[in-house]
C-alpha positions, 0 to 999 in steps of 0.5 A: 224872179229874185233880186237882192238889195241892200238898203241901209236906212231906218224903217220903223217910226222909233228908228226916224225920230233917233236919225238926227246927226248920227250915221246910221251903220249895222253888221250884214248878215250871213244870208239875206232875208227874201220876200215873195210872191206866192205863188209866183205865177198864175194861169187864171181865167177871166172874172175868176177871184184867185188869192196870193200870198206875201212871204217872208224867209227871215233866213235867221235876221231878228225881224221887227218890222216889214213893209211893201209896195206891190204894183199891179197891171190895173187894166187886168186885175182889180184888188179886192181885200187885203188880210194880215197873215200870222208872220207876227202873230204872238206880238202887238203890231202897228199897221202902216200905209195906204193898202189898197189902190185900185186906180194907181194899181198898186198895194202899199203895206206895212206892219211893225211890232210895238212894244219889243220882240222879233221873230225869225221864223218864215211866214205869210205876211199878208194875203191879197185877193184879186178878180181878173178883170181883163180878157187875156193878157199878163200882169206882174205883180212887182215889188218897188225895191225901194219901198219894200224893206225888212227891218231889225228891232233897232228899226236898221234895214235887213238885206232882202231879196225880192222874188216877184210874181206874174199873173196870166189871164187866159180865154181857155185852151184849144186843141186838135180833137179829130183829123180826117183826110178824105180820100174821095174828094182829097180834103183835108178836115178837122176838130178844134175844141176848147178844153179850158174854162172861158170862151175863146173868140172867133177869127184864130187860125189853124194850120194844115202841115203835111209832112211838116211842110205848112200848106194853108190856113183856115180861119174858125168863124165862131167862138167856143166855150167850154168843151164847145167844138168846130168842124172846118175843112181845109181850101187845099187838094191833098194828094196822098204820096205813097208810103204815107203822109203823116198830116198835122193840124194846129190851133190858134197858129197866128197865137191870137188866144192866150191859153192855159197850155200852150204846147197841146194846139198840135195833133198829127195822123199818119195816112198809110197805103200800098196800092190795091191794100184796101183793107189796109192789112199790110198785103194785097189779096183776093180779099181787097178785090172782093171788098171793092166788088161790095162797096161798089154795090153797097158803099155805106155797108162796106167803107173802104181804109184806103180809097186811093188804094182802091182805084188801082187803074188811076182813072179817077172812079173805083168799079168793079174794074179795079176789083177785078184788076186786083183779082188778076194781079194776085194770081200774075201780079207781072201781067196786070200791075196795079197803077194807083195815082 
């Protein structure tokens, strides 16, 4: 975010010792100069060391002298080298302030050439490097709009606008890999995987949505790093309703985690079936009776799409009954209807 300031006072040293009885005054320019955070946000991971940039557009302003102070969220981020960057290379300078304080969380610099000169070409005025050191959280990094001034070769203050920056430290990034909806005891179970560097603590909840409405909660009990998953199962009797159910599963429901990306914690199935359509082919043949024969003999070896279904005479078990039912209804579909509950 950008905010444009006016100051009129004297920045350099020559500029304060002119300022005795005189009023100060100079002619605004046609386009403010801005300074930045660059980049203005970031997604970085606990511990990890990342870098931004100071820049400054002169917009076409004679520069002669450039000053901040930066603060900081010293709770999540510790500071740990500040460098010159090239915005006045080609011209002796002299640098002012306190640089670097870590236990007021702020960053107090400033640079002005000596012996005549000025630039009006764009560039990085410093480079600051930082570790985070929090778990999650965010943390601007915010210009005082007092302290953070340009000035002219005459040392008289240049219109600027300040665009600061955020810093977002995350635990990593949770989705939903895998949904399975069980048709034999109607649970509903699922997936979460972390995807993101950093581990992401235990007790975030996730969610159970079926045809968009929330139906309960299931707490993951461990902590998960890096590509590192939990299975769970939801406390909740699903019964399928024909047509289909379309069933939705979302990480970190409660947002306790701060993550990476926050739109992908959700992943949806759509569970489909017409009673006796075992193998889930759209029609209900010869074929789906005898399929029900074999897996009544051999379950592993012939595994149902549908076990809802496959028990066509809703009594709660899948025999050699309802295959013969099926069987039956192919040829008088009238006199043996199929009755899947």
């Amino acid at each position: 975010m950008c905010t444009r300031r006016h100051r009129i006072a004297g920045l350099t040293v020559i500029a304060l010792m002119l300022v005795t009885s005189c009023v100060i005054a100079y002619a605004v320019s046609a386009s403010a100069a801005q300074i930045s955070v660059v980049p203005s946000s970031l997604t970085v991971f606990g511990g990890e060391n990342f870098t931004v940039d100071i820049y400054i557009d002169p917009e076409g302003n004679k520069t002669a002298g450039a000053a901040y102070l930066l603060y900081f969220n010293n709770t999540l981020l510790n500071a740990t080298s500040l460098t010159p960057g090239s915005f006045f290379n080609g011209y002796d300078t002299l640098s002012v302030g306190e640089g670097i304080n870590n236990t007021r969380g702020w960053i107090d610099y400033g640079e002005y050439i000596t012996g005549g000169g000025w630039v009006t070409d764009s560039g990085t005025f410093t480079t600051i490097t930082f570790q985070a050191i929090g778990e999650q959280g965010i943390s601007e990094l915010r210009f005082d709009e007092m302290w953070t001034q340009l000035s002219d070769p005459d040392g008289y203050s240049i219109p600027i606008n300040i665009c600061n920056g955020n810093v977002k430290i995350v635990e990593g990034d949770l989705v939903i890999s895998n949904i399975w909806a069980h048709w034999h005891n109607n649970t509903i179970c699922y997936q979460v995987t972390n995807i993101a560097n950093g581990t992401v603590p235990s007790g975030h909840n996730t969610t159970l949505y079926i045809d968009g409405e929330e139906k309960v909660h299931d707490a993951v009990p461990v902590a998960l790093a890096l590509n590192e998953s939990y299975v769970g199962c939801f406390n909740y009797s699903w019964a399928f309703v024909p047509p289909e159910d379309n069933i939705t599963v979302c990480a970190d429901n409660n947002e306790n985690v701060m993550e990476s990306y926050e739109s992908n914690n959700c992943f949806t199935i759509t569970v489909s079936g017409h009673c006796g359509d075992v193998n889930n082919d759209g029609s209900v043949t010869t074929m789906d009776g005898m399929i029900v024969f074999k897996h009544y003999f051999h379950p592993d070896q012939y595994p149902l799409s549908s076990e809802w279904a496959a028990d066509v005479n809703c009594d709660g078990s899948i025999t050699t009954m309802d295959g013969m039912i099926i069987f039956k209804h192919y040829f008088h579909p009238e006199e043996y209807p199929l009755n899947c509950c």
